[in-house]
Structures are given as C-alpha cells and as structure tokens.
C-alpha positions in Angstrom: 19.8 122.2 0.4 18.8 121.1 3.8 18.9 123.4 6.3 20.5 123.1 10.0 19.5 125.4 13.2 22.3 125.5 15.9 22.2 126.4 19.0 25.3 128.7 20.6 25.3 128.8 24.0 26.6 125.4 25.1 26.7 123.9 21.7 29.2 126.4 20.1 30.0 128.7 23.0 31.3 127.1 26.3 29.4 128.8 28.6 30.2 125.7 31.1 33.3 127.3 31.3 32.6 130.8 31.5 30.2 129.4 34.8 32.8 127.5 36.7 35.5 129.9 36.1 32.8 132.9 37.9 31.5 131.1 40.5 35.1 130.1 41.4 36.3 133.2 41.3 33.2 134.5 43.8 33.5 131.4 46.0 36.8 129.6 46.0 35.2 126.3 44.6 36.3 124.9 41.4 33.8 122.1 39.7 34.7 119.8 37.2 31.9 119.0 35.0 31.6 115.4 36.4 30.6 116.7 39.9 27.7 118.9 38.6 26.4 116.3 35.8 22.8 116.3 36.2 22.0 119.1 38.0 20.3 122.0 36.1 22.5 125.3 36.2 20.7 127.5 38.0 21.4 125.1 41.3 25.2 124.3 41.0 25.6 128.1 40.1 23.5 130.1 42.5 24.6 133.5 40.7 23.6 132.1 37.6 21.6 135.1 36.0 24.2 137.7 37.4 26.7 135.6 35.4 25.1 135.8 32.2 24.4 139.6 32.6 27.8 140.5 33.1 29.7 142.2 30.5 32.0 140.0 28.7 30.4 136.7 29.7 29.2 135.7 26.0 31.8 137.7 24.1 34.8 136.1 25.9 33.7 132.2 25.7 36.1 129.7 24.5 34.6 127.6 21.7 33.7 124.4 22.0 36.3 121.2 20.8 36.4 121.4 16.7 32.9 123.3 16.7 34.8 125.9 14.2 35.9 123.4 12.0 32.8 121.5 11.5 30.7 123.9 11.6 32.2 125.9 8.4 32.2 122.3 6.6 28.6 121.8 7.3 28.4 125.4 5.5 29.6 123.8 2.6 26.4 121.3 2.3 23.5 122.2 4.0 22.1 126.1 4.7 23.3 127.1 8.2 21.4 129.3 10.9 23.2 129.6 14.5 20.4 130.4 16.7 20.2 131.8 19.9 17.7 132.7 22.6 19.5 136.0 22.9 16.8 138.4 23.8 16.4 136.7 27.5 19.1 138.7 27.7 19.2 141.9 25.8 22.7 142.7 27.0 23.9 139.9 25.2 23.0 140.4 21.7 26.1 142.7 20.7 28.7 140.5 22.2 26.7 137.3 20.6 27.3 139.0 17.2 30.7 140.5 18.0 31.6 136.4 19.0 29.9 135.1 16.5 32.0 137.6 13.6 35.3 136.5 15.4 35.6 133.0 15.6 32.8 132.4 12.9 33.3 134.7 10.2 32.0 132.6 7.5 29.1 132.8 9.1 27.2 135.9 7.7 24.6 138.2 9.3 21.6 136.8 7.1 22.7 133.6 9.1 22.2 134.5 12.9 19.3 134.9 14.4 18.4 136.0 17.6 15.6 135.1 19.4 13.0 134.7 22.4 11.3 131.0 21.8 12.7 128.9 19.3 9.0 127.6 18.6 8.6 129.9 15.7 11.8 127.8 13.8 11.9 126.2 11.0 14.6 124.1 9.7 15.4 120.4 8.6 17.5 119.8 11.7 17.8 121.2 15.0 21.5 121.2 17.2 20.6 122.5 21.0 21.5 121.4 24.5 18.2 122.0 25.7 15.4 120.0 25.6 12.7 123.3 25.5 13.7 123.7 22.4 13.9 120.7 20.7 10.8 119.2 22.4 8.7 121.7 20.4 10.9 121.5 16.8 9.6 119.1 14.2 12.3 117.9 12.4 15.5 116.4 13.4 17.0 117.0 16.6 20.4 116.0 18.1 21.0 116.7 22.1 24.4 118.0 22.3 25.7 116.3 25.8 26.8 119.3 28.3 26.4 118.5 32.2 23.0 119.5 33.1 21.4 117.4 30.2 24.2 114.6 30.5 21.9 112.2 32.9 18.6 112.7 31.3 16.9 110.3 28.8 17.2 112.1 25.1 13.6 110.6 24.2 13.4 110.9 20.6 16.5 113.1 20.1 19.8 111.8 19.4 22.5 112.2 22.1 25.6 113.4 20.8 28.9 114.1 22.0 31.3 116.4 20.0 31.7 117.9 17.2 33.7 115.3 15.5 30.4 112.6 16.1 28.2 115.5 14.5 30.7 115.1 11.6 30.7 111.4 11.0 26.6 111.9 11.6 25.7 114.8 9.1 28.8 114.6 6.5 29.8 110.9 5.9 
C-alpha cells in the first residue's frame, strides 16, 4: 500500500483564515486572498509569529473545502501520515492533536507526526503548500495552491487546487 504525507497547516487547516481574521481584528483591514496572492506571509501579516503563538490559533481552524471527506477516503487505499512542522512551535503541538482528533478522528495517533524538517520523510507522495518541503522529498509531490505560493512556478511539482482535484488525481 502506498503511502501519502500531508501537510496540515494550509493544506487541511485554514490557517489563511485564522491570518486575515487576526490581523483584521488588530488593524481594521480585511484581505481577501486575491489581494495578497503572491506575497509570502510574513509580509501581508506583519504579526505573523505572534499569530501563530497565540492560544487557540491552530486548535480553532476551519478545515479546508472537502479535505475531511477526501482525506478519510484516501485512508481507505493508501497508508496515511498528516505531517506537520509543529515543533517551530512547541505551543502548538497539543492543539494540532486536539484538532487533528476532532475533525479527523479516523485518523489515529500512529498516524500524526510532528516534526522540525520534513527532510527526514519518507513516503510515496508528498501533499504540502510549501515548496521547502517538497523541494527536498523524493517522491511525488503535489503543491496545494494557497495565496503565498499561488504565483510561483510549481517546477516539478503538480499544482493542485482542492480537494475534490486531489480526488479525481489519487482515486480515479
């Protein structure tokens, strides 16, 4: 059985959201994810590391569009990992697993893991938003489209949209 590594922060987890909805609230300015489309994170959101140390900021991020779904079906044919670049931020780790357990619970323990680099894994196919990660992986990668990666050239990756293309792409 094949095995699949994916990425939760803005492949699962909508941390877009959780982004434009803080910096709103701290400076009155709403973005839509058109206006900041091409610009890494850490410029359109100047508090950006606050953000992501705040309590709640990983444990209360809506899902992203039929990731549930597809994800639990892809558990029905290949070996699933979600894999996150957690300890950056060590605060995040319990409310990573606590999300994780709620909105994923077929997803067992033996099936997350946390990490620093994602260098050291190994899997058949690799599902991440950035381009650190899958520059360095050695088997197939798929760049899931969020704004700060949505202008750049996807090299030798394939650029995908939703969900729903991951679907028709790994199922059909």
């Amino acid at each position: 059985m094949k095995t699949i590594a994916v990425d939760m922060d803005g492949v699962i987890a909508d941390v877009y959201s959780q982004f434009i909805k803080m910096h709103a609230a701290e400076s009155g300015k709403v973005f839509s994810r058109e206006e900041i489309s091409g610009r890494p994170e850490s410029e359109v959101f100047p508090n950006e590391r606050k953000h992501v140390n705040s309590p709640g900021f990983f444990r209360n991020a809506p899902m992203i569009e039929d990731s549930q779904a597809v994800v639990e079906r892809l558990n029905d044919h290949y070996k699933i990992f979600i894999v996150s670049g957690a300890t950056e931020f060590p605060n995040s780790l319990m409310e990573k697993q606590l999300w994780l357990n709620e909105h994923f619970p077929f997803i067992g323990w033996q099936q997350m893991v946390f990490c620093g680099s994602k260098e050291i894994i190994k899997a058949d196919i690799m599902i991440d938003d950035h381009f650190k990660n899958l520059d360095h992986f050695t088997g197939e990668t798929f760049l899931f489209t969020q704004p700060h990666n949505k202008m750049a050239d996807p090299g030798r990756h394939r650029r995908v949209e939703s969900w729903q293309e991951i679907e028709r792409l790994l199922l059909q």
